[in-house]
FISEMI-367752 format. One record per residue (C-alpha): residue in three letters; residue number from 1; x, y negated, z. Coordinates in steps of 0.1 Angstrom, whole numbers. Layout:
BEGIN
ala; NUM; X; Y; Z .
...
END
This chain:
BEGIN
unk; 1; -53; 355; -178 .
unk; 2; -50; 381; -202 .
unk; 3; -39; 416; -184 .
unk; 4; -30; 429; -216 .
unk; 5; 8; 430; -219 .
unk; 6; 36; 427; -243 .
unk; 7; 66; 441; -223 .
unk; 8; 79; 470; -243 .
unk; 9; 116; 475; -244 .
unk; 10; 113; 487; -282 .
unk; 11; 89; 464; -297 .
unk; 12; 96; 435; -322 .
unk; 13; 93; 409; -298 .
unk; 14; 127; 427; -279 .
unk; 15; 141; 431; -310 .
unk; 16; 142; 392; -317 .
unk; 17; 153; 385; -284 .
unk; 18; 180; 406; -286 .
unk; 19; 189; 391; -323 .
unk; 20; 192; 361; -305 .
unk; 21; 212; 367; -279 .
unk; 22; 239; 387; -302 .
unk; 23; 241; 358; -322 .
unk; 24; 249; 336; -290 .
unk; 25; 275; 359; -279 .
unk; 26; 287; 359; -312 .
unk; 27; 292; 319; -314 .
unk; 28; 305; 320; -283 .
unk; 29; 330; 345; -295 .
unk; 30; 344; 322; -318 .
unk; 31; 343; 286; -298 .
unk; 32; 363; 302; -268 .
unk; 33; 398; 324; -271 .
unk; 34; 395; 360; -255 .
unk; 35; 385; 365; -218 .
unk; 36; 408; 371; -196 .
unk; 37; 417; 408; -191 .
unk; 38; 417; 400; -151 .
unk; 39; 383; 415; -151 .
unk; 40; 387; 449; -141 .
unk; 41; 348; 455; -138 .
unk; 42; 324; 445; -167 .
unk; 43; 292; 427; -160 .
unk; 44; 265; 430; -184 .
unk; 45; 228; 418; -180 .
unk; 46; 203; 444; -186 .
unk; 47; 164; 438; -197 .
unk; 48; 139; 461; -184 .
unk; 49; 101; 468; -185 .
unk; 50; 76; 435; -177 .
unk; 51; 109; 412; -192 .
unk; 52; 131; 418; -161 .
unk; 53; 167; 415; -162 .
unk; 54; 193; 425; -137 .
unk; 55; 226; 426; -138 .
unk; 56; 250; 457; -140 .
unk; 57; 286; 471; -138 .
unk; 58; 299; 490; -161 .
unk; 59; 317; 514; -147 .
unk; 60; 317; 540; -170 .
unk; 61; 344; 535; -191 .
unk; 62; 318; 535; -224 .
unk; 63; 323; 506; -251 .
unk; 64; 288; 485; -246 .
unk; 65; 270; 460; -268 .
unk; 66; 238; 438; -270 .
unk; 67; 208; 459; -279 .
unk; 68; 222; 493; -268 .
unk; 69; 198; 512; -249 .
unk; 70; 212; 526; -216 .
unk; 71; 210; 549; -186 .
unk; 72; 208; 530; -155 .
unk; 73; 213; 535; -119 .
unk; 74; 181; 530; -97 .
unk; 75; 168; 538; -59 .
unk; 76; 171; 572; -59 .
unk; 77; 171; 578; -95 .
unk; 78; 174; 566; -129 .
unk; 79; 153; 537; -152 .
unk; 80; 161; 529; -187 .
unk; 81; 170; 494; -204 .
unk; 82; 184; 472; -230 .
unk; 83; 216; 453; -226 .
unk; 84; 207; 418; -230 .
unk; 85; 240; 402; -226 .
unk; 86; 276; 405; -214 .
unk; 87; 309; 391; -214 .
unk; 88; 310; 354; -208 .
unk; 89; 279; 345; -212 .
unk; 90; 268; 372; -183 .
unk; 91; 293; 361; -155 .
unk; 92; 284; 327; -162 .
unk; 93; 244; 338; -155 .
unk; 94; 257; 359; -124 .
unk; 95; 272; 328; -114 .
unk; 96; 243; 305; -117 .
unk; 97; 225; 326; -99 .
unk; 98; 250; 328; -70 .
unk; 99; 258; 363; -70 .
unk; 100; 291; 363; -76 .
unk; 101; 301; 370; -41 .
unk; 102; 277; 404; -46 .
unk; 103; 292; 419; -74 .
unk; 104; 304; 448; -56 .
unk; 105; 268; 457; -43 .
unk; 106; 248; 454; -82 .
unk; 107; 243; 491; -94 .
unk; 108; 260; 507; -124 .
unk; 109; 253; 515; -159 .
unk; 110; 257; 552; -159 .
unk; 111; 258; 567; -199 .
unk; 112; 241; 556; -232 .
unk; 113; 209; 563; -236 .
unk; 114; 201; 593; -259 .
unk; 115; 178; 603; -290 .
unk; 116; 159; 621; -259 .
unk; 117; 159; 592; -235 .
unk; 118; 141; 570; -262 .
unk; 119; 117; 597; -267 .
unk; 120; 109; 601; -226 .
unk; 121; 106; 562; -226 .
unk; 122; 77; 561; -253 .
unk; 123; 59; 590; -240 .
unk; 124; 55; 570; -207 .
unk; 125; 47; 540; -221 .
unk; 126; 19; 563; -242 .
unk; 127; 12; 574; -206 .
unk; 128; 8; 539; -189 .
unk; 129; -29; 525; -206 .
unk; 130; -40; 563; -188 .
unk; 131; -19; 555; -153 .
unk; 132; -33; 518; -151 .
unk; 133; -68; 532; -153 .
unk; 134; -61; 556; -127 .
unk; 135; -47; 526; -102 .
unk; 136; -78; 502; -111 .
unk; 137; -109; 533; -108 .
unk; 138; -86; 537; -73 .
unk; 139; -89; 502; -65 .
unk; 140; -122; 499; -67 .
unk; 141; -126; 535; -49 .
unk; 142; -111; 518; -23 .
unk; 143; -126; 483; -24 .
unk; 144; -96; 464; -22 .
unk; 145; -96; 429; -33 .
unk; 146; -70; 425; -52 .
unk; 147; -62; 425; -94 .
unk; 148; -38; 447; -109 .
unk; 149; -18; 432; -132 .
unk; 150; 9; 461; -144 .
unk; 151; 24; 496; -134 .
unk; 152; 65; 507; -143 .
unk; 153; 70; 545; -143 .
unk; 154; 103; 549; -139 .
unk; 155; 122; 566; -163 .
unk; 156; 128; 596; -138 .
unk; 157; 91; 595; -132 .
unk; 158; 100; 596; -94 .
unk; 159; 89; 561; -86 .
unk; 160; 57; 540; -96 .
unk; 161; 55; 506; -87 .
unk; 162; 23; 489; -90 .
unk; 163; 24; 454; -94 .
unk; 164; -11; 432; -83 .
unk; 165; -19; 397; -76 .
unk; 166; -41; 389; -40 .
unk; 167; -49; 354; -25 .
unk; 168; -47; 371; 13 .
unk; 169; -31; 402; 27 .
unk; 170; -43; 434; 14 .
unk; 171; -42; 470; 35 .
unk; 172; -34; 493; 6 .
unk; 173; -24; 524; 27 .
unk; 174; -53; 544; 20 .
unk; 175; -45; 533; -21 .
unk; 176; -11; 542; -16 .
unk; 177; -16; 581; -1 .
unk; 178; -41; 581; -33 .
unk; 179; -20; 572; -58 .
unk; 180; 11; 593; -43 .
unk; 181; -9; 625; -42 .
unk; 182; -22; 617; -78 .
unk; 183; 14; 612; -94 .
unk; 184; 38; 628; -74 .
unk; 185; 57; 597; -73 .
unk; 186; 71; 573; -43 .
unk; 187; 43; 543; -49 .
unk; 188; 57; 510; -45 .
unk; 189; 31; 481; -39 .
unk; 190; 44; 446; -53 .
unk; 191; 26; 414; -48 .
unk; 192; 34; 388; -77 .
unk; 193; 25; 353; -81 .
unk; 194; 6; 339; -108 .
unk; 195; 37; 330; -123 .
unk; 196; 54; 360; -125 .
unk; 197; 23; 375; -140 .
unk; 198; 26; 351; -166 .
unk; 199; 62; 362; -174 .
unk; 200; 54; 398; -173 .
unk; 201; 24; 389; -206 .
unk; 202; 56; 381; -228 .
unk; 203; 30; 362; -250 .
unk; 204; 24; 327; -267 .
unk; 205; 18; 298; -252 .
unk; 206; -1; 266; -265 .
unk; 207; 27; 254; -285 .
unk; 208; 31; 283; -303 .
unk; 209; 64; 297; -290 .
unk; 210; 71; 323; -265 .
unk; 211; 69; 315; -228 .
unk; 212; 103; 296; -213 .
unk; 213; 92; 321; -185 .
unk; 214; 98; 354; -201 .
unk; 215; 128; 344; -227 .
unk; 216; 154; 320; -214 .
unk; 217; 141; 311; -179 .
unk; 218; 169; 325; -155 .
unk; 219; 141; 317; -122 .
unk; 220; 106; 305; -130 .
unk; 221; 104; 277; -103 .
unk; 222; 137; 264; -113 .
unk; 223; 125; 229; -119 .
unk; 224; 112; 202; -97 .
unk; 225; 82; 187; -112 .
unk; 226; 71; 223; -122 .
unk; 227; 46; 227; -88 .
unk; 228; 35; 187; -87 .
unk; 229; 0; 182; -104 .
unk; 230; 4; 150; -106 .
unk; 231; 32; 151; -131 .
unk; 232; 26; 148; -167 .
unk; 233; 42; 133; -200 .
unk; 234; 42; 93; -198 .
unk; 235; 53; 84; -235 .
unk; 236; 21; 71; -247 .
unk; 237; 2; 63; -212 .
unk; 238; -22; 96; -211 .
unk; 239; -24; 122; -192 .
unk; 240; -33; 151; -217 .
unk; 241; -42; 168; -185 .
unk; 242; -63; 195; -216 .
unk; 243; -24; 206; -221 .
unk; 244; -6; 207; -190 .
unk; 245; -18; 238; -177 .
unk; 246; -5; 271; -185 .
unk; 247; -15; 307; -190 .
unk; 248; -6; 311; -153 .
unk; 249; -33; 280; -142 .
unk; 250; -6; 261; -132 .
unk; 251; 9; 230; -142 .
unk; 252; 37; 244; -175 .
unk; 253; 70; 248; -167 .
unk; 254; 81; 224; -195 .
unk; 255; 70; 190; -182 .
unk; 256; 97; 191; -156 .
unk; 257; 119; 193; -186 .
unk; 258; 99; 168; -209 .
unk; 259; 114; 133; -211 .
unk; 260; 97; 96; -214 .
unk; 261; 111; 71; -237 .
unk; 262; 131; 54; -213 .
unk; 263; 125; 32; -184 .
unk; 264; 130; -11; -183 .
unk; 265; 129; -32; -157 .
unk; 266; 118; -11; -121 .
unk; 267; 114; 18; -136 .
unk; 268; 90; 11; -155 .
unk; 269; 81; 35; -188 .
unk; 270; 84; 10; -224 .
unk; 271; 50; 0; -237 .
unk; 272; 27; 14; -211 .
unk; 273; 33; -1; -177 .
unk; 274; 35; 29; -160 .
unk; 275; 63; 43; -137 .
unk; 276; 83; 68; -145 .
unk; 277; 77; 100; -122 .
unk; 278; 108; 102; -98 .
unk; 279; 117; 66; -95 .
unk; 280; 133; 49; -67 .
unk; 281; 129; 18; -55 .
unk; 282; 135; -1; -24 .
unk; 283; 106; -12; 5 .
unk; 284; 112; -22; 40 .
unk; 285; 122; 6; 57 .
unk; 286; 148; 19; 31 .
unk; 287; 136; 37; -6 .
unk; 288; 102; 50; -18 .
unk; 289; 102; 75; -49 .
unk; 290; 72; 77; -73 .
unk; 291; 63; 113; -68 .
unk; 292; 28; 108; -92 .
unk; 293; 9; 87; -118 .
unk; 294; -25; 83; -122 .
unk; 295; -38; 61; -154 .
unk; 296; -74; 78; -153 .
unk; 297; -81; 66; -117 .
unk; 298; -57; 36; -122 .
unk; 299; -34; 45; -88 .
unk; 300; 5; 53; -88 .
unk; 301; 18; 80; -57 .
unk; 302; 50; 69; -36 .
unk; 303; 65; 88; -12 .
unk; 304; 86; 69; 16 .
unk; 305; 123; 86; 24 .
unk; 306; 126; 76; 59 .
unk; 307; 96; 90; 72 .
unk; 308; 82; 114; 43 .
unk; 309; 46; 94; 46 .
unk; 310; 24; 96; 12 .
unk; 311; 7; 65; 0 .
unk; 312; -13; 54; -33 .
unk; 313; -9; 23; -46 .
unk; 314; -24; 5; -73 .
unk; 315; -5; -4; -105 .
unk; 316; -8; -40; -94 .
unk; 317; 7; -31; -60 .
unk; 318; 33; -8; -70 .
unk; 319; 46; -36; -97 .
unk; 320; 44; -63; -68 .
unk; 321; 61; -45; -45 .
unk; 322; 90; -25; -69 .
unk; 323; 95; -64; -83 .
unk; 324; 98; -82; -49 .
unk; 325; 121; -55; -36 .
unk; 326; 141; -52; -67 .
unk; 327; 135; -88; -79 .
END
């Protein structure tokens, strides 16, 4: 994967985001009557660097919308965003995400963000290509295994975190003294997934739209079939594992969200013969579920409830035994 990132708060990729989520809040505006002045404290989400949103109080008293740049609180400081959405529409993310009950602890939104506060946030992000060759000519000073994927300058410039992918545990003390005599800055080391790497490219993916990762995505491993290899799109009986594999080498988030043309008699997909991937059916012992389908090497994967065993089956068996139990 790429390291070369799209991330910037003020760039025309943010800019349509943003577009889109006014409109949203808009339409919701005028499908719903007024919320309810019960809420004393505001909650707005706020995008920052790498396509991170948290969520904010506003506290201030200052009149907020979607695409206003802000001063926000931080550890020990300050960082600067974009509001990405409020209102409605933001509980009901703070909901889904079950922090409703830790409202009181989310930090505040302290001011607007000035001409000068713009100005400071694109002179770092001038700075960072300079700062991310620093970290990598450290890296290899130090011989560390790992791969750096980004850095985030805070806004106060009193914190750097260093973001870096590793398949095994990585003693980056020695990096860390480095680095923290280098910038003057607390260093903060953060290990990512492949995943999360993905989300923080902001790019394209194979079907020409923006990652589900970085726009729209509230947690990346939110769906079931997202992490199972086995999965793919059933409609037409191949496996088209050439487009089932994302930017992150991993199996897209989308195909836990794609849907077959239906399903007959047990669970079987219309014009193929195939299971569909999470059907249920009955065996001895209690249920099995199809967990995976195999047309290539001609073998279906069922996963027995009672006990958790995996088996594979041939289509011939799996048909003969989903029609005797069901039959």
């Amino acid at each position: 994967m790429s390291t070369v990132l799209c991330s910037c708060l003020l760039g025309d990729n943010a800019r349509i985001r943003l577009k889109l989520s006014k409109i949203l809040y808009e339409e919701t505006a005028d499908l719903y009557s007024e919320e309810s002045s019960e809420e004393s404290v505001e909650v707005c989400e706020v995008e920052l660097k790498g396509c991170r949103r948290e969520f904010y109080l506003n506290q201030s008293g200052a009149e907020i919308s979607i695409g206003l740049p802000v001063i926000l609180e931080a550890d020990g400081g300050f960082d600067f965003g974009m509001v990405y959405s409020m209102g409605r529409i933001a509980r009901r993310k703070l909901e889904l995400k079950g922090l409703t009950e830790k409202i009181d602890e989310l930090s505040a939104v302290i001011r607007h963000a000035s001409e000068e506060d713009v100005a400071s946030f694109s002179e770092i992000r001038k700075r960072e290509p300079e700062i991310r060759a620093a970290c990598h000519d450290r890296i290899e000073r130090h011989r560390l295994d790992m791969k750096l994927v980004d850095i985030d300058l805070r806004l106060d410039q009193q914190k750097l975190s260093v973001y870096y992918t590793a398949t095994h545990r990585v003693d980056f003390r020695g990096l860390v003294r480095d680095l923290a005599g280098e910038f003057k800055a607390r260093i903060q080391m953060v290990q990512i997934t492949t995943r999360e790497e993905a989300r923080r490219t902001n790019s394209q993916g194979s079907c020409g739209c923006s990652l589900c990762c970085s726009t729209w995505m509230q947690k990346i491993h939110s769906n079931p079939f997202a992490e199972k290899p086995q999965n793919f799109d059933a409609s037409n009986g191949d496996s088209h594992s050439f487009n089932t594999i994302g930017l992150c080498n991993r199996p897209k988030c989308c195909l836990g969200f794609s849907k077959s043309n239906g399903s007959g008699r047990n669970g079987l997909g219309r014009g193929n013969g195939w299971p569909t991937v999470g059907t249920i059916f009955a065996v001895r012992d209690g249920n099995a579920v199809v967990e995976g389908v195999d047309p290539q090497r001609q073998c279906v994967w069922v996963r027995y409830e009672s006990s958790g065993q995996k088996r594979r089956l041939s289509l011939d068996q799996y048909n003969k035994m989903a029609g005797r139990r069901q039959g």
